[in-house]
C-alpha positions as CSV (number, residue, x, y, z in Angstrom):
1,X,-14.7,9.6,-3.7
2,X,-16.9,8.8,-0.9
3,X,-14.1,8.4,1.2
4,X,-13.4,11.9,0.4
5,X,-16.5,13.3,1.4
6,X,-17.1,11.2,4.3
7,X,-13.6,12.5,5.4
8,X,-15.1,16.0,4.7
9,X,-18.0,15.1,7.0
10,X,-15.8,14.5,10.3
11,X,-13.6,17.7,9.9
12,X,-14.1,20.2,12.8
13,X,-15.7,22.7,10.9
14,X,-18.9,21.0,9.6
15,X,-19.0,19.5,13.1
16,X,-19.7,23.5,13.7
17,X,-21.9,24.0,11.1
18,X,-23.4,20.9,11.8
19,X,-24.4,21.9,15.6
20,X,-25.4,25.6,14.8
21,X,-27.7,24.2,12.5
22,X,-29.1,21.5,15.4
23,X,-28.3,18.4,13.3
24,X,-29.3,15.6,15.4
25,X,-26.8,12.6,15.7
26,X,-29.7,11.0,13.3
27,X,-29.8,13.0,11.1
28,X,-26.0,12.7,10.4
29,X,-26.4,8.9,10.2
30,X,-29.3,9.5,6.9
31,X,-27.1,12.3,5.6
32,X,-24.1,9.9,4.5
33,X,-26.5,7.6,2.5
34,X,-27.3,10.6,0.8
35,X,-23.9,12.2,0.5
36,X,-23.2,8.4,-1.3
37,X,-26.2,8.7,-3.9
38,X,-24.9,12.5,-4.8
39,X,-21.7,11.2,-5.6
40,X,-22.9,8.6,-8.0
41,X,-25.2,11.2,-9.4
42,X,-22.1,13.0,-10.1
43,X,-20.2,10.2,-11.7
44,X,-23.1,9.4,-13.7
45,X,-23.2,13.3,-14.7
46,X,-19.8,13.3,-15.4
47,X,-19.9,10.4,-17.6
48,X,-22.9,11.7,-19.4
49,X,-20.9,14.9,-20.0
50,X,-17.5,13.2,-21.5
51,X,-20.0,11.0,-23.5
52,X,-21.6,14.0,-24.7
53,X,-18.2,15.5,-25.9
54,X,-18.1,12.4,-27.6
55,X,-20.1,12.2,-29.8
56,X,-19.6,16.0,-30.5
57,X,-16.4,15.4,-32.1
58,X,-17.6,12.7,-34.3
């Protein structure tokens, strides 16, 4: 899914949003990092939430 969102990242319209807002070529470079640990925060979500439904059927 990173690819995904990475892919996101280079489209021409957050390139816009991305220079009204005065994100620096830096600040680009840390946000991926952080895009990454989101994702895995939202697999680990996920899996808490199917896990939950789990054990709720028992």
């Amino acid at each position: 899914m990173s690819r995904d969102v990475s892919a996101m990242v280079q489209t021409a319209a957050s390139h816009k949003w991305l220079a009204w807002l005065g994100v620096t070529r830096a600040a680009k470079k840390a946000a991926s990092p952080a895009l990454e640990k989101l994702e895995e925060l939202e697999e680990c979500i996920g899996e808490m939430e199917s896990g939950s439904e789990k054990l709720g059927r028992i």
